[in-house]
N, C-alpha and C positions, 0 to 999 in steps of 0.2 A: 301194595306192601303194608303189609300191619305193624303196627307199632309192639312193639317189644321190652320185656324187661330184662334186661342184657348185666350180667359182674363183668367187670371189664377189672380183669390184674394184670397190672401192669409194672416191669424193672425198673421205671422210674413214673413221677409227675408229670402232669401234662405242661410247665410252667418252669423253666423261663422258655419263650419261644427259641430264641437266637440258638441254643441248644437242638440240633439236628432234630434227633429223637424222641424229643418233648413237642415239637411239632406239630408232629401228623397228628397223635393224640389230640391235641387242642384243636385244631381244624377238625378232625374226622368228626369229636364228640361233639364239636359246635352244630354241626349239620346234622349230625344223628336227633339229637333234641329237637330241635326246627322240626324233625319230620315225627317230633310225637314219640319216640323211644324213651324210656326211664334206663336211668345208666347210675349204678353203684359201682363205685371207684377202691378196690384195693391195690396200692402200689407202695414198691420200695422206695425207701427215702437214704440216699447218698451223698447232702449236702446239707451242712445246719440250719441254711436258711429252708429248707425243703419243705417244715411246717409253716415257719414264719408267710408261706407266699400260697397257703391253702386258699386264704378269702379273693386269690387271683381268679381261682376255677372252679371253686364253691357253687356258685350258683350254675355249670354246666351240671352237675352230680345229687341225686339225692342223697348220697353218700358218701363220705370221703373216708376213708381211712390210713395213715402211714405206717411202715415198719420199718425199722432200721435194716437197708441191707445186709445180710450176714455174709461172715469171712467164710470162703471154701480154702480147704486148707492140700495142698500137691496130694498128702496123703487119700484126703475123699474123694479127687478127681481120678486117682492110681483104683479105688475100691470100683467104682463104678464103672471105670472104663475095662476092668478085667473080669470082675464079678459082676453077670447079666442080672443076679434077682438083686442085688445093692441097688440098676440103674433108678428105678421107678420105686421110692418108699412106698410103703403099704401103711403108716402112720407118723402123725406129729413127731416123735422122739428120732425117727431115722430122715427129716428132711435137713437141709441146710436151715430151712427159717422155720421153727417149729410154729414159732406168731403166726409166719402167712399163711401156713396151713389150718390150724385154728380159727383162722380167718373166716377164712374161704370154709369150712366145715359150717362154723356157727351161722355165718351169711344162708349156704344153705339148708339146714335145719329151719331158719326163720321166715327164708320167704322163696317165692316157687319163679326161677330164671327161664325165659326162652331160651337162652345161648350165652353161653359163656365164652371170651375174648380173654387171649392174652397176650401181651402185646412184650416179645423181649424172645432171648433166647437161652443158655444157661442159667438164667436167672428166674427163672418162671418154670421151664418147660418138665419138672421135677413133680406137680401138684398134680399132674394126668389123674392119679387115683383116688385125691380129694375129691375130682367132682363128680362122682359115685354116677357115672353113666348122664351126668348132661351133653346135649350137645356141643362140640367146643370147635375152635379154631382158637389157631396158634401164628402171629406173626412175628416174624425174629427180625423184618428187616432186612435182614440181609444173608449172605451164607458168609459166615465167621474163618471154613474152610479156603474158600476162594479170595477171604481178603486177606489173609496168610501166605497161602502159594504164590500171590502176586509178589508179598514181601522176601521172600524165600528166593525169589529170581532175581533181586537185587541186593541180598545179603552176601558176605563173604566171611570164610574165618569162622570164629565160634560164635559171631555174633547169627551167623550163617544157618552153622548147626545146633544155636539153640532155639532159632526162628524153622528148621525142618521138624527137631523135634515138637514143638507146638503145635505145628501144621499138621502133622501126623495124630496127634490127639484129636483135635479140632474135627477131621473128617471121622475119627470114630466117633467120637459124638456124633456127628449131625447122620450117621446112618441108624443110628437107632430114637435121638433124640423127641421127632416128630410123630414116630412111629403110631401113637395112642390118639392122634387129632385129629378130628373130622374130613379140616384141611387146614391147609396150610402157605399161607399168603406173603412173599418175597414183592420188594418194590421194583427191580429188574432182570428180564429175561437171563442173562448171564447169571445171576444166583440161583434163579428155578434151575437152567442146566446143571449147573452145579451140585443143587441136592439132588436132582433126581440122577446123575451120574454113579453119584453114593448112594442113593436107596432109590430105584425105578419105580417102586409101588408107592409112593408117597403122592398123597393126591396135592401137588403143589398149583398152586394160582399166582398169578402175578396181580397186583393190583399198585400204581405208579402214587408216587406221592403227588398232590397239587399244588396250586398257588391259588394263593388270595386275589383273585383279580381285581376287585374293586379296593387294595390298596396297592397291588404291584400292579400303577398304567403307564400305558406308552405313552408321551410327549414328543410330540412333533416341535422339537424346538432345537436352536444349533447345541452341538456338543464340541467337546473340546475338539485343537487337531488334530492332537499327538496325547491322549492321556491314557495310560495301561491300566487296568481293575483288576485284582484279583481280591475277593472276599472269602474269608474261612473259619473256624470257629479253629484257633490254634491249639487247642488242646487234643484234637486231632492231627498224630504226628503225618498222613500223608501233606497235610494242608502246610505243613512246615514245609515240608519238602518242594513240595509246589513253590514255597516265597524263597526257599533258596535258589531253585531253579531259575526261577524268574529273575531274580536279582544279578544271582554269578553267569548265566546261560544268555537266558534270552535278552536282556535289556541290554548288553552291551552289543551285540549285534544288528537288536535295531536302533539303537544310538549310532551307531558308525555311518548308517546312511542317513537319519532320522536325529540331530542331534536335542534337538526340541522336546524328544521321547521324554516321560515322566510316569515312576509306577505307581498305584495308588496300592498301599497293602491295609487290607479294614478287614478286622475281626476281631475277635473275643481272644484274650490271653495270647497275647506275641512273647515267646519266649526272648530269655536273653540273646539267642543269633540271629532271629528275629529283628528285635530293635536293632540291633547293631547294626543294621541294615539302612538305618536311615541317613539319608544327605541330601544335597541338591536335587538328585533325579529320582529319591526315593522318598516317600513319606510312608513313616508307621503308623497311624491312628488307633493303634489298638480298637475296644469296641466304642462300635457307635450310636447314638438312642435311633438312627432311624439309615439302613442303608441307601432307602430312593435316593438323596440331591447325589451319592455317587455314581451311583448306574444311568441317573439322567444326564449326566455329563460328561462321563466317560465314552475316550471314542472307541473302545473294544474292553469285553472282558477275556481275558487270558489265563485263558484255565491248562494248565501242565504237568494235570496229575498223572501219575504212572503207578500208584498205589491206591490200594482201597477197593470197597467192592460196595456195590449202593444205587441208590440214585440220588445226584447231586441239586440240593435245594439251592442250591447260589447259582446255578446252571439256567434252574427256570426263571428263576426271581431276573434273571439278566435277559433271558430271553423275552418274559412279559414285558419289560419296561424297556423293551425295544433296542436295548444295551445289545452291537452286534458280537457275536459272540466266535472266540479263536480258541479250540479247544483239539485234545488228544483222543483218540477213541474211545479210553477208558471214561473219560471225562463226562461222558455224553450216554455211557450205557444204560441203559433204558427208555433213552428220550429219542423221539422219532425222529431226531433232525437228519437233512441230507446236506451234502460238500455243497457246496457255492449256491447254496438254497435258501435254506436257514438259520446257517452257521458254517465256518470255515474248520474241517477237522483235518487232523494230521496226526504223523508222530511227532514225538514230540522235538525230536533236532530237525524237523522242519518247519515249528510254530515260528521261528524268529524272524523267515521270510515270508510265512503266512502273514503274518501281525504285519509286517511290510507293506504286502498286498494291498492290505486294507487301509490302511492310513494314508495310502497314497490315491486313493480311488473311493471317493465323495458316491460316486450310484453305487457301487459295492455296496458299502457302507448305509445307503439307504434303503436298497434291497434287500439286507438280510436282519434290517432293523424291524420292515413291516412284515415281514416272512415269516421272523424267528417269534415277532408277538403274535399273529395269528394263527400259528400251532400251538402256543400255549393255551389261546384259547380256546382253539377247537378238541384236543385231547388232554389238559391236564389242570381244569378245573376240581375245588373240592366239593364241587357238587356233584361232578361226576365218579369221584372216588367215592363220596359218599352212598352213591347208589349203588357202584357194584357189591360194595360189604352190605347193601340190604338184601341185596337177590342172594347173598352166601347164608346171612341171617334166616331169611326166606326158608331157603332150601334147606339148611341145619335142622331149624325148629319145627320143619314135615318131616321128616324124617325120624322126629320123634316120638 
């Protein structure tokens, strides 16, 4: 694999990690460097401190530059969803961020790219004709579509019918969206179904988010007897939904047999029903500088989501660190785990007797602790993620 000089534009910074989608960025680019790539960074910036926290990832980038994310207003999304030459600007004056195209122009004008990356989906996927015929890829993450129709089957009333009409947008976009990419890279099998449902010819790829292993390890050491985990970056409303669940749903049932039960709820920005959640059998921690001492101590992580479309980074992080894991099918989509394997999955009005299960049964619990960390090792490594985006890099840049 040859090293490459790769623009990598991206809808946000690679920094703070704890943020899903800043993530992979920062792991993918860590590894990409190590392996000799040169990587210039233009990304949107959505958060004041967004500049303040540049000298975090400085040194991955020979480049860094921000722009302030721009407002898309109903009227621009109504132009381009019904007018086909409006989808894809043809210059600066007709995109949402006149800057990022500028950008991205002047960048190429100056210096000669292998492949171009970019990494977001609405928010990016507009510049197709800035990059005057490089070779590109496009990863959005996720399909935006699919995580809409999930919420569309749990909405009612006009809160109902303003989450169909959204959802009905959303797949017109994402049928034309990609259209202009070389390919185009989803982190779970259910999102590729998804877009290629809506567009068959889209050359879509799966490629899984990783974990850090050498800071998320298993500990063979005892853990609580009865302690529930659930972690989530709360400004992601399904991860609400998941701690109300868990609070009004699942924890009093397995309290009723299980009175000792205690939830642990740890993440970033706990809204107010959130906190209010807290008492004797609940703690809110909002966030915390390091999630290890909870996942090494908890005796299950209890994931109950029923919303959302992705692959879930608090899913592997529990599986690495041997934390045994009680989750929903949605919970688990894209990760190879199997029932009474590597993790205990269910719907979700059956997690309460799942989680049961497990608490009550010490080899369980240590079966699916070394099980569930030795599939993260063997498939969801970011050095293995790192490599498949070389062979796409690879293959891009012959092509050219």
């Amino acid at each position: 694999m040859t090293p490459k000089h790769i623009l990598l534009i991206s809808r946000c910074p690679p920094y703070p990690i704890h943020l899903g989608d800043r993530l992979i960025i920062w792991h993918l680019v860590r590894h990409l460097v190590q392996r000799g790539h040169t990587i210039d960074l233009l990304a949107f910036a959505n958060r004041p401190q967004d500049w303040q926290e540049i000298p975090q990832y400085a040194p991955f980038f020979r480049l860094v530059e921000l722009y302030p994310e721009p407002s898309r207003t109903p009227l621009s999304y109504l132009q381009r969803a019904f007018f086909p030459a409006a989808r894809f600007p043809h210059h600066a004056e007709q995109a949402w961020s006149p800057q990022m195209w500028q950008a991205i122009t002047r960048r190429l004008s100056l210096e000669r790219y292998d492949v171009i990356h970019l990494f977001g989906g609405v928010q990016v996927y507009e510049f197709a004709r800035a990059l005057a015929g490089h070779p590109a890829l496009i990863t959005p993450y996720e399909s935006y579509s699919l995580y809409l129709r999930r919420v569309v089957a749990h909405q009612r009333g006009l809160n109902g019918l303003a989450a169909r009409l959204q959802w009905r947008f959303a797949r017109l976009y994402e049928r034309f969206m990609f259209t202009p990419y070389d390919r185009v890279v989803v982190i779970a099998e259910p999102d590729r179904d998804e877009l290629l449902h809506l567009n068959p010819s889209l050359p879509v790829e799966v490629i899984p988010n990783g974990i850090h292993l050498s800071f998320f390890q298993r500990e063979d050491a005892p853990r609580d007897e009865a302690t529930l985990l659930f972690v989530g970056n709360y400004e992601y409303a399904p991860n609400v939904d998941a701690a109300l669940r868990l609070a009004h749903d699942i924890l009093p049932q397995v309290r009723a047999e299980r009175p000792d039960a205690r939830l642990l709820l740890v993440g970033n920005a706990p809204p107010p029903q959130v906190q209010a959640l807290a008492s004797d059998a609940i703690e809110v921690t909002g966030r915390v500088p390091d999630v290890r001492p909870y996942l090494a101590r908890a005796t299950a992580f209890v994931c109950p989501l029923t919303l959302g479309a992705g692959l879930k980074n608090k899913v592997l992080e529990a599986l690495a660190m041997g934390c045994p894991v009680v989750a929903t099918p949605l919970s688990v989509d894209g990760i190879a785990v199997e029932h009474n394997t590597s993790a205990l999955v269910a719907p979700v009005d059956q997690l309460a007797q799942e989680t049961l299960r497990l608490l009550n049964d010490t080899t369980l619990q240590r079966r699916l602790s070394i099980t569930g960390h030795q599939l993260i090792i063997e498939r969801y490594s970011w050095e293995q993620v790192a490599t498949r985006y070389d062979q796409l890099y690879d293959e891009l840049a012959a092509s050219n």
